[in-house]
VEXDREN-2710 file (C-alpha; in Angstrom, 1 decimal):
% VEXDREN-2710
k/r/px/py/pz
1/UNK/-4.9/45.9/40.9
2/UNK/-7.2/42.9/40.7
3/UNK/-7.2/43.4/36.7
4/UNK/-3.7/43.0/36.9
5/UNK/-3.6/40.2/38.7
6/UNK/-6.1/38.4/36.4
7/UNK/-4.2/39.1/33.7
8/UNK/-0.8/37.5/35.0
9/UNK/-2.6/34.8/36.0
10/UNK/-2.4/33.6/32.6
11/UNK/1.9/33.1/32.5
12/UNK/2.3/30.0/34.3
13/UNK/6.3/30.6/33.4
14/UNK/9.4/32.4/31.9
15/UNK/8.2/33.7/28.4
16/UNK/10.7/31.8/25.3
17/UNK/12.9/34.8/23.4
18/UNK/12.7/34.7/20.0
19/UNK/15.0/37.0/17.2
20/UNK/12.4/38.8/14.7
21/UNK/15.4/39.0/12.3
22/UNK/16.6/35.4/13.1
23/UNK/12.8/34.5/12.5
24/UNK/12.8/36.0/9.3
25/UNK/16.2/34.1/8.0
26/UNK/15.9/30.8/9.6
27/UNK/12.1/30.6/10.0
28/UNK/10.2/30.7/13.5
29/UNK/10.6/27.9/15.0
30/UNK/13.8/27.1/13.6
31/UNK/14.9/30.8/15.4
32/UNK/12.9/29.3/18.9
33/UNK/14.8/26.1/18.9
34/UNK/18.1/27.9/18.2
35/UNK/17.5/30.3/20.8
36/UNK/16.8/27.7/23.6
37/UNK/19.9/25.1/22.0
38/UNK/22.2/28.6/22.5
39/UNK/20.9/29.1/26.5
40/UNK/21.7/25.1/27.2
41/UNK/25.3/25.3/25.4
42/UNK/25.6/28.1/27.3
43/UNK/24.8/27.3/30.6
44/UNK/25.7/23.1/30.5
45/UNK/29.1/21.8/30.4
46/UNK/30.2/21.5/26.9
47/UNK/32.8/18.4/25.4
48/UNK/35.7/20.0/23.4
49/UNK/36.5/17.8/20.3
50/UNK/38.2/18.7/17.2
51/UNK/37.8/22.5/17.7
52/UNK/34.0/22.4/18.5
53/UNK/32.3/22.7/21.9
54/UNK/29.6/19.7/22.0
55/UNK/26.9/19.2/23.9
56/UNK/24.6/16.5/24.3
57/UNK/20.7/17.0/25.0
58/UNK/17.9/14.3/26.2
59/UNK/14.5/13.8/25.1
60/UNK/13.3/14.5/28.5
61/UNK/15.2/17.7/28.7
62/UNK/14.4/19.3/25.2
63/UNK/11.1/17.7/26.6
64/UNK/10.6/20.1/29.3
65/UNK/11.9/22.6/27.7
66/UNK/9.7/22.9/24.5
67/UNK/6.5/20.1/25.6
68/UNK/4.8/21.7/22.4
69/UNK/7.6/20.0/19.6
70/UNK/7.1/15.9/19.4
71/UNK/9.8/14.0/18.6
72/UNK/9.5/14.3/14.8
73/UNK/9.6/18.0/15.1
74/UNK/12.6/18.2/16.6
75/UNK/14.6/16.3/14.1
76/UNK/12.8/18.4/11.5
77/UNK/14.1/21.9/13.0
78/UNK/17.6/20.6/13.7
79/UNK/17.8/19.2/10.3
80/UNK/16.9/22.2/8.6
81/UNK/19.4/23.9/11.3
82/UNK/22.0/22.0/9.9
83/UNK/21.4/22.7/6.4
84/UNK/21.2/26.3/7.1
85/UNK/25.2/26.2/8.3
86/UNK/24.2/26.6/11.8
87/UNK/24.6/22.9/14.0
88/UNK/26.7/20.5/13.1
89/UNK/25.1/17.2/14.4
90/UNK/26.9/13.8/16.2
91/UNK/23.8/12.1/17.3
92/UNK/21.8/9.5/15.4
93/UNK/18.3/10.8/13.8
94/UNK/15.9/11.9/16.8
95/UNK/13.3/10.1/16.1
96/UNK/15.4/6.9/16.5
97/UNK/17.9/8.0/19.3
98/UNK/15.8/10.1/21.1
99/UNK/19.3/12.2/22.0
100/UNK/20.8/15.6/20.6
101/UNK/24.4/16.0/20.3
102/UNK/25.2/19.2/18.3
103/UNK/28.1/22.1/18.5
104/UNK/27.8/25.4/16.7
105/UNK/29.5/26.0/13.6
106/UNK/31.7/28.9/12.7
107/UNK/30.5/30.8/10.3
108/UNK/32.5/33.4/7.7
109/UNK/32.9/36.2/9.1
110/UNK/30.8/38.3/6.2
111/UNK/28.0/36.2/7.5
112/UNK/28.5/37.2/11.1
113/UNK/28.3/40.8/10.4
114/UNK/25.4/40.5/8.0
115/UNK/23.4/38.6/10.6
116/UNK/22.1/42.0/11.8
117/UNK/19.3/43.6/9.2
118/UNK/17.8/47.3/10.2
119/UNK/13.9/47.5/11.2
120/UNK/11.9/49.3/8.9
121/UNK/11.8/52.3/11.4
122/UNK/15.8/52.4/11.6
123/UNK/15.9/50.2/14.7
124/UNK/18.3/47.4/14.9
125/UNK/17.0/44.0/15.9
126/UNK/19.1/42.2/18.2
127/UNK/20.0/39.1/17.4
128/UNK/22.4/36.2/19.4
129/UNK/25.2/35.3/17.0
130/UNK/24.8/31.5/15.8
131/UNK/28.1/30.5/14.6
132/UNK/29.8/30.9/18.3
133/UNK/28.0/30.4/21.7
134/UNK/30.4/33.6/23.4
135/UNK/29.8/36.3/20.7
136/UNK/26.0/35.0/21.2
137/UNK/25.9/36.6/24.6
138/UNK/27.6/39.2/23.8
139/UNK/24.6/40.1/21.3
140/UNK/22.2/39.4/23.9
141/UNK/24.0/41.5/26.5
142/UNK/25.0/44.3/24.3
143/UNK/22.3/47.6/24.0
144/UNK/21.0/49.0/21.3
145/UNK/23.2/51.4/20.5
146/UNK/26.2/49.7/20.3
147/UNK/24.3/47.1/18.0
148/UNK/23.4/50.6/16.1
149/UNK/26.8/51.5/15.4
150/UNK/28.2/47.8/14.7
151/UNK/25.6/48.0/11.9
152/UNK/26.0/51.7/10.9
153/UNK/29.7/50.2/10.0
154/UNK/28.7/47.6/7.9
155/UNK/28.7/47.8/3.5
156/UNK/25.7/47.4/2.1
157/UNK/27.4/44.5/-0.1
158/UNK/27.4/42.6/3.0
159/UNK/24.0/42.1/4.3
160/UNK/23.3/40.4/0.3
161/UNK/25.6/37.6/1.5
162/UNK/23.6/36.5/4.5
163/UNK/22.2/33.2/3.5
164/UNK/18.7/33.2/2.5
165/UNK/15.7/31.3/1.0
166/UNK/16.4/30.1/-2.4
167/UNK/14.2/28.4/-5.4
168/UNK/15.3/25.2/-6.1
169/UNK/17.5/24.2/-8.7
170/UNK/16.5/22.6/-11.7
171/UNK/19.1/19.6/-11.7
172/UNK/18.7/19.8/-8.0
173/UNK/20.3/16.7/-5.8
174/UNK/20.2/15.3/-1.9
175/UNK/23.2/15.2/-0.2
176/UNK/25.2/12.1/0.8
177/UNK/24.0/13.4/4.2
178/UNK/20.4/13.4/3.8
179/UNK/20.9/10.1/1.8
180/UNK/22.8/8.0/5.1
181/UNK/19.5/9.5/7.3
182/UNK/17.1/8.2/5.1
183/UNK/19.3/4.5/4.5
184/UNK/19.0/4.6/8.5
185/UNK/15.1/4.5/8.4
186/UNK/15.8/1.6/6.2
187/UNK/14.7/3.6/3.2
188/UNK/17.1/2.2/0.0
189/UNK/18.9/4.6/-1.9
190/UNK/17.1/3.7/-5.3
191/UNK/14.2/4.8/-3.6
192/UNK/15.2/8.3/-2.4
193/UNK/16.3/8.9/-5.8
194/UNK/13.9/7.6/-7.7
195/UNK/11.5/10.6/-6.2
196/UNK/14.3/13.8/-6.6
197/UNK/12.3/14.0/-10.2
198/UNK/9.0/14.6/-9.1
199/UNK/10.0/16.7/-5.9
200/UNK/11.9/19.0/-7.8
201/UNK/8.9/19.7/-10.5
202/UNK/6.0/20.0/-7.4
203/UNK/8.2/22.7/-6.1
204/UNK/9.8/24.3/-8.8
205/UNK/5.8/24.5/-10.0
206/UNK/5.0/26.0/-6.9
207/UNK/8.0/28.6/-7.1
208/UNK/8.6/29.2/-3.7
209/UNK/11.7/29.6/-1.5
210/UNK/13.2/27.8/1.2
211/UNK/16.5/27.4/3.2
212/UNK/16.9/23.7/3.5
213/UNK/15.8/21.7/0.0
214/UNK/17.4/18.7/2.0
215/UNK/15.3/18.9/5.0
216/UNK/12.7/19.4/3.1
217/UNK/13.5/16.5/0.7
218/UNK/13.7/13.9/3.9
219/UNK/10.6/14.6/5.2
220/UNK/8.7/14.3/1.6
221/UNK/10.8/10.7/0.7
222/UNK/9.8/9.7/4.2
223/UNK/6.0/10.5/3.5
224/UNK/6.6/8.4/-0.1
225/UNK/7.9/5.5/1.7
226/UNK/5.5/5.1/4.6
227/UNK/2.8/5.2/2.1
228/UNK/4.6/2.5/-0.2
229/UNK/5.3/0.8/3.4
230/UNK/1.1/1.2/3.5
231/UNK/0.4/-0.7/0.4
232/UNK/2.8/-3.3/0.4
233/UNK/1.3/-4.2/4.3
234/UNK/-2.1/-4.5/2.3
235/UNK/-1.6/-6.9/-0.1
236/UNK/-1.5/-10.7/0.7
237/UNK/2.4/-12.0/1.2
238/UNK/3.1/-14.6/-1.3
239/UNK/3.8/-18.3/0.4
240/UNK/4.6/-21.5/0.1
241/UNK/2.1/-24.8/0.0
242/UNK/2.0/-26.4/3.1
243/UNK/2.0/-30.1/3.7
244/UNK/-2.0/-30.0/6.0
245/UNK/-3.2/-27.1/3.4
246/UNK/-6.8/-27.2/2.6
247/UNK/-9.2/-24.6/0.8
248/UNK/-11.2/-22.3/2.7
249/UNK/-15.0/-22.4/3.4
250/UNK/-15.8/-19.9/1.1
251/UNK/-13.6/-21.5/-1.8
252/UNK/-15.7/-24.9/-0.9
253/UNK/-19.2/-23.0/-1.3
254/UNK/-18.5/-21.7/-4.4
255/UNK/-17.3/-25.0/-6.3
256/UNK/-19.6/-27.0/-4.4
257/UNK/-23.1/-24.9/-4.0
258/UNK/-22.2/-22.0/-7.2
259/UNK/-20.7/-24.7/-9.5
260/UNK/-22.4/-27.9/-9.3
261/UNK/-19.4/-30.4/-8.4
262/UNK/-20.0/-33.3/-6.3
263/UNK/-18.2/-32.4/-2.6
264/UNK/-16.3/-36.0/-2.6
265/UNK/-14.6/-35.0/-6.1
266/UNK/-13.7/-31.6/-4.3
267/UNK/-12.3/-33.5/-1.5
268/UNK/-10.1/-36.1/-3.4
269/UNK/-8.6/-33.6/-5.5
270/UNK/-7.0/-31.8/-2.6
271/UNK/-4.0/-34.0/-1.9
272/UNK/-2.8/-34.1/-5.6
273/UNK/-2.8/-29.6/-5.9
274/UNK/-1.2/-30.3/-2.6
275/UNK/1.6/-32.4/-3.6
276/UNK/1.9/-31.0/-7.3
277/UNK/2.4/-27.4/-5.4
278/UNK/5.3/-28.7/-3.2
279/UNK/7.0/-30.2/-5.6
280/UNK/6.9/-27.0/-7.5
281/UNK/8.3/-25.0/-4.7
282/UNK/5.8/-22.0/-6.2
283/UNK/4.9/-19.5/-3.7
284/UNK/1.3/-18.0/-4.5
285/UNK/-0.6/-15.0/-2.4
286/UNK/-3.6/-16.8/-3.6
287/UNK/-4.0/-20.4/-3.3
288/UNK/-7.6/-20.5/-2.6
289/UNK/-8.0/-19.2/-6.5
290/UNK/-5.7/-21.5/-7.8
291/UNK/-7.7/-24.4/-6.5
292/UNK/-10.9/-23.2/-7.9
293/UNK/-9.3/-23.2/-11.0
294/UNK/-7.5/-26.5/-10.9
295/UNK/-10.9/-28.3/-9.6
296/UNK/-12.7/-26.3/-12.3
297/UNK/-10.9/-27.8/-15.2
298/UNK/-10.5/-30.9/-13.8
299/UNK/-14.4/-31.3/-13.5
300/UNK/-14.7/-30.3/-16.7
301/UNK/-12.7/-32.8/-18.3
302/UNK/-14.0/-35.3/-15.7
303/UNK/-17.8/-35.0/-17.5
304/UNK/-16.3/-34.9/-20.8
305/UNK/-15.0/-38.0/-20.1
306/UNK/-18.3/-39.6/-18.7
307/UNK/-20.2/-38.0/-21.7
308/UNK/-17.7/-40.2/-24.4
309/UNK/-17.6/-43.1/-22.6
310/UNK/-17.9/-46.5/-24.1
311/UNK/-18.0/-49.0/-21.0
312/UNK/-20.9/-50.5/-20.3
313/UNK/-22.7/-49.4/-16.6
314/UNK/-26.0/-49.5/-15.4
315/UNK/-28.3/-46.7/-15.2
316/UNK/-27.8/-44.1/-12.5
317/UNK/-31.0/-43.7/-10.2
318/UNK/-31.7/-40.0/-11.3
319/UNK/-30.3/-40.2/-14.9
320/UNK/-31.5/-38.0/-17.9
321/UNK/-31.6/-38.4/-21.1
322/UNK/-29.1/-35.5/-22.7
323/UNK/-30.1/-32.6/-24.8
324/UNK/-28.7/-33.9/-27.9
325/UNK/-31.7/-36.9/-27.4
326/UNK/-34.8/-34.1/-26.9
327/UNK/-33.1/-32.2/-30.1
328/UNK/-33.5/-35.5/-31.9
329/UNK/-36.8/-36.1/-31.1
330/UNK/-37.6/-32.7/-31.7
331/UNK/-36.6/-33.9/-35.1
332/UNK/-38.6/-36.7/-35.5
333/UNK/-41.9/-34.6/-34.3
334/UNK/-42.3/-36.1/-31.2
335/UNK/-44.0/-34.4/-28.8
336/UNK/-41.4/-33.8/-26.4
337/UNK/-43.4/-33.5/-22.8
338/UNK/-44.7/-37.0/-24.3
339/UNK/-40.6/-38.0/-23.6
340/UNK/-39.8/-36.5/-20.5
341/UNK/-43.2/-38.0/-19.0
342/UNK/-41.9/-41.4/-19.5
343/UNK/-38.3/-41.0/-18.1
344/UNK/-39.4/-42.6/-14.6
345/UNK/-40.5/-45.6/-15.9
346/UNK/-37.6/-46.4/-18.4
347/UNK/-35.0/-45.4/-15.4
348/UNK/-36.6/-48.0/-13.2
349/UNK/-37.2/-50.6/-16.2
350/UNK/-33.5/-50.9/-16.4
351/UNK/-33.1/-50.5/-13.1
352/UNK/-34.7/-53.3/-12.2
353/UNK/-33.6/-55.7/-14.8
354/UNK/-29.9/-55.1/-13.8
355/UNK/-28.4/-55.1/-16.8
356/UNK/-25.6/-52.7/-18.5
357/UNK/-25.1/-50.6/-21.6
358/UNK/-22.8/-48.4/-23.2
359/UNK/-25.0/-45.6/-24.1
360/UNK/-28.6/-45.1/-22.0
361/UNK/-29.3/-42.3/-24.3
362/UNK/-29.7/-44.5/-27.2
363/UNK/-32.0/-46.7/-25.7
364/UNK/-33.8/-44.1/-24.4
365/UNK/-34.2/-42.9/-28.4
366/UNK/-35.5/-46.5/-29.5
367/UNK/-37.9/-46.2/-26.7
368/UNK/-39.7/-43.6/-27.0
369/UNK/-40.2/-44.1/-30.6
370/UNK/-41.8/-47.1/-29.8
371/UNK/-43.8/-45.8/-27.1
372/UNK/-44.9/-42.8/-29.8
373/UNK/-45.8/-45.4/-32.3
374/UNK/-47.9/-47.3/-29.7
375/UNK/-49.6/-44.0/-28.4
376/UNK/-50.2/-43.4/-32.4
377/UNK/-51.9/-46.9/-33.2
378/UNK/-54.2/-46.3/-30.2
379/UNK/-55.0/-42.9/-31.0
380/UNK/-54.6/-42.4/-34.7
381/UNK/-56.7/-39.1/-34.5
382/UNK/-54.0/-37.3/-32.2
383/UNK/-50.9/-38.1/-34.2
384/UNK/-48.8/-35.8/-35.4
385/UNK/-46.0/-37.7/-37.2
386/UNK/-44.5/-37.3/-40.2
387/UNK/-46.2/-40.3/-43.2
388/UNK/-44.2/-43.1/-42.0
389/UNK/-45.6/-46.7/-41.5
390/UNK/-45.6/-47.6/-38.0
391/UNK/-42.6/-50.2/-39.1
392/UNK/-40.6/-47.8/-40.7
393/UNK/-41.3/-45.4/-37.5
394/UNK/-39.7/-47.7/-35.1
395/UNK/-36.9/-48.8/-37.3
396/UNK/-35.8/-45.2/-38.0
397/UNK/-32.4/-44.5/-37.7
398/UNK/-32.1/-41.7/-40.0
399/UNK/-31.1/-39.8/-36.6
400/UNK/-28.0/-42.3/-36.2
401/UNK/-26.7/-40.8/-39.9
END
């Protein structure tokens, strides 16, 4: 007795009834979910309209009910319900109402009596019938035998009518239906559409059956769309330049520290991107980028500028003679360390005499030739120029040609 009783301990409640046979045509839980919509029209007070008996279920009820099905389940089953020729459904999608409003609908009456397949071992299965909530419990109710002789009494042709599982079609479409649930999750039509190609290959591939190619099409353009919904939430939205914009920290590191410009330069060429931008009315996802490139270019031009210009300026504190002048000397055989030892001096020479000239690489030339020739005369022993008097050394300008 105490076995017993450990053993019920286990069934907190009244077990669900499910239909082998039902299972077998509709699916399982399509068959559970029928079975507990037919005991709630059935025992609930029903809304005659237009011929059908509707009733109208809450969340919280199918809730306590079936706690194991979320929400998205349910609209699943009763989709796939209706697409079988069982429900016919009133209510919004689930998901978004959150409320069942569904009536039986009538089926032919071929299908009724083919509803009832024999067991393998000769046993009929009962089954409740689907298309009208009163012959329903008279299934339930009946016994076995009578369900044995209603069957016993049926053609053979008859049970090959009963709607099954088929492979898809190869020019296979959604129905306006399926098409109004899935504009109602804001999905577009184009988009539904565009993916009736590819679902009808995957499956057609796979070769398998199923009862409801529309339910089954919702669910996979829903999956397509949450994952385009996924990538366009990932990329940066496009906007417009604001009036108080101003490049980020790391877009001022990397023109400033990375590319050598002078952080003023940075900083005055921020209103004028600003005010070209707004006068554009172009929206960019990127404008950090864009003003990289903008500074970039402008800097560019700004030294070629410097590097070609004729009017006259003093000397800058830290100025260097260009490449072009050690490629010159190079030329000339003169001793190139020799040239960049006297930079200091020449920069604070002209420094401190104050006075301007167009081109401190030129001077820079004439002076360290005569410097060289200096060093030469002093040191004849350790020079390494090319047969030229001393004269004709400083005069050079073959370099100038």
């Amino acid at each position: 007795m105490s076995e017993h009783n450990n053993t019920t301990s286990w069934m907190p409640e009244q077990p669900l009834l499910l239909y082998p046979s039902l299972a077998c045509q509709l699916g399982v839980e399509e068959a559970l979910l029928l079975q507990l919509l037919t005991q709630y029209h059935l025992n609930s007070p029903t809304q005659n309209q237009n011929g059908y008996e509707w009733l109208t279920l809450t969340h919280q009820q199918l809730g306590t009910t079936a706690p194991f099905w979320q929400a998205r389940d349910i609209q699943r089953l009763v989709t796939n319900l209706r697409e079988a020729n069982v429900l016919l459904l009133a209510s919004a999608p689930y998901l978004q109402s959150h409320m069942l409003k569904f009536a039986f609908k009538p089926a032919p009456a071929k299908a009724q009596t083919a509803s009832y397949p024999h067991q393998t071992n000769g046993t009929p299965a009962s089954q409740p019938q689907t298309g009208n909530p009163q012959a329903a419990t008279r299934q339930i109710n009946s016994g076995a035998q009578h369900d044995h002789i209603q069957q016993e009494a049926l053609p053979h042709s008859a049970h090959q009518q009963t709607p099954r599982m088929n492979i898809i079609a190869p020019h296979w479409q959604p129905e306006r239906d399926t098409l109004n649930q899935l504009a109602q999750h804001n999905i577009p039509e184009s988009f539904a559409l565009s993916h009736v190609g590819e679902f009808i290959t995957y499956w057609r591939e796979r070769n398998e059956p199923a009862h409801s190619w529309n339910g089954k099409f919702h669910a996979h353009v829903m999956h397509k769309w949450r994952g385009h919904q996924a990538q366009q939430n990932q990329r940066p939205q496009a906007t417009f330049m604001q009036k108080d914009w101003r490049p980020s920290e790391d877009a001022f590191e990397v023109l400033s520290l990375h590319a050598g410009i002078n952080q003023g330069f940075i900083e005055d060429a921020i209103p004028e991107f600003v005010l070209y931008w707004r006068e554009q009315g172009a929206s960019s996802d990127n404008w950090n980028r864009r003003f990289r490139d903008h500074v970039n270019r402008q800097w560019a031009r700004y030294n070629a500028a410097l590097e070609h210009d004729t009017t006259p300026r003093r000397i800058a504190a830290g100025w260097q003679p260009s490449r072009d002048v050690y490629d010159v000397l190079k030329l000339a055989n003169i001793d190139l360390q020799f040239a960049q030892q006297i930079v200091p001096e020449f920069v604070i020479y002209w420094r401190d005499s104050n006075q301007v000239h167009s081109s401190w690489n030129t001077r820079f030339l004439q002076y360290v030739k005569r410097r060289w020739a200096q060093r030469s005369i002093a040191n004849p022993q350790n020079s390494t120029t090319r047969d030229l008097s001393l004269e004709a050394l400083v005069t050079d300008r073959s370099w100038a040609d």
